[in-house]
PLY file of the C-alpha trace (Angstrom):
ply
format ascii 1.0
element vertex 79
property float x
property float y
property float z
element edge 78
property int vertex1
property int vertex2
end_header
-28.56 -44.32 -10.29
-28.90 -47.79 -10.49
-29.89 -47.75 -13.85
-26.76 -45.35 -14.70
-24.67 -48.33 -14.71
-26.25 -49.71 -18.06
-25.14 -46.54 -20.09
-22.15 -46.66 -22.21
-19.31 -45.76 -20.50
-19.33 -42.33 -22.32
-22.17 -41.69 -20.80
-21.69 -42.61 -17.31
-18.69 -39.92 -17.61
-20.87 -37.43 -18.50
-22.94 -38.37 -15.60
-19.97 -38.25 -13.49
-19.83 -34.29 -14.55
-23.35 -33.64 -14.08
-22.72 -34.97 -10.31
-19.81 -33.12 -9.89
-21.30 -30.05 -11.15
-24.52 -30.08 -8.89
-21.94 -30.90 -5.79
-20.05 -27.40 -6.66
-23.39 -25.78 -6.88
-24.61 -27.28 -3.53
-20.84 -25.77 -2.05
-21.23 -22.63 -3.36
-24.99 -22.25 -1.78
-23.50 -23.36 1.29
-26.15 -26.39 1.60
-24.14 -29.14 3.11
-27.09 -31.36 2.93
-27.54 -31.49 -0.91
-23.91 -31.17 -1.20
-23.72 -34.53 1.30
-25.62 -36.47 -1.32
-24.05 -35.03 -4.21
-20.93 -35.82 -2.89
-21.84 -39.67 -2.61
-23.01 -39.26 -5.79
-19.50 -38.12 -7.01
-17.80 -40.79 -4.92
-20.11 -43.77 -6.70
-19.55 -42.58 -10.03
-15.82 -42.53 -9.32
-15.90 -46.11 -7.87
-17.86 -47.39 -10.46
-15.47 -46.12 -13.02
-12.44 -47.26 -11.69
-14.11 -51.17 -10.69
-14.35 -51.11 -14.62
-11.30 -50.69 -15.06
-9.76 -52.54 -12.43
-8.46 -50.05 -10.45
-8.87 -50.79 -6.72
-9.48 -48.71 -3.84
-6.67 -49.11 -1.90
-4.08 -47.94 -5.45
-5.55 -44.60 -5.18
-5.55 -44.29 -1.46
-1.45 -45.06 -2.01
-1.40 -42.68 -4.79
-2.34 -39.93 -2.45
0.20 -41.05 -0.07
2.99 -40.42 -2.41
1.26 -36.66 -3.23
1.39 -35.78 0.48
3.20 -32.94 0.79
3.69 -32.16 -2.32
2.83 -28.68 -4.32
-0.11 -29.47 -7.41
2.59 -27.98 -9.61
5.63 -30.32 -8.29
3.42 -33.20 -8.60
2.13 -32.55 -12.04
5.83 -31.80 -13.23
7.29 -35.21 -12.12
4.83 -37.28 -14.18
0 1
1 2
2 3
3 4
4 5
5 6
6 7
7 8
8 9
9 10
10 11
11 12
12 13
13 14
14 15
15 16
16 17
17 18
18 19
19 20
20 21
21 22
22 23
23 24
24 25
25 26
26 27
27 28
28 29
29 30
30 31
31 32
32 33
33 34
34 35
35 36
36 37
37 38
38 39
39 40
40 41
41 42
42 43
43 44
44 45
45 46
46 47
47 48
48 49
49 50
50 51
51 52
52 53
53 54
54 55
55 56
56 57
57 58
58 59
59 60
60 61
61 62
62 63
63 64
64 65
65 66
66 67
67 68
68 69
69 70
70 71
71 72
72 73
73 74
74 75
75 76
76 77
77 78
């Protein structure tokens, strides 16, 4: 993975979906180990991508705060 973080940034995105992807698969099986590591996987893609663009931690921890409680469709309406 290591080596992930010298690909253009197009790239790492794609990489980002391949992780995602394989974590799905791993739910759907029902393998919690594999899905475990894909899941970090997911998570240091994520972080990754937001350090480069200077988006911190704790902004989308707050962000969640404010969705709490609130429908998918509410949210997505009052953007």
């Amino acid at each position: 993975m290591k080596e992930d973080l010298m690909l253009p940034s197009c790239l790492r995105a794609d990489r980002k979906n391949v992780q995602k992807n394989e974590a799905i698969i791993a739910a759907v099986k029902d393998d919690k180990k594999n899905l475990t590591e894909e899941a970090a996987d997911v998570l240091f893609h994520l972080l990754v991508m937001l350090s480069s663009r200077d988006i911190k931690w704790d902004d989308v921890l707050e962000e969640l705060k404010r969705r709490e409680g609130v429908s998918g469709v509410t949210e997505k309406q009052s953007r």
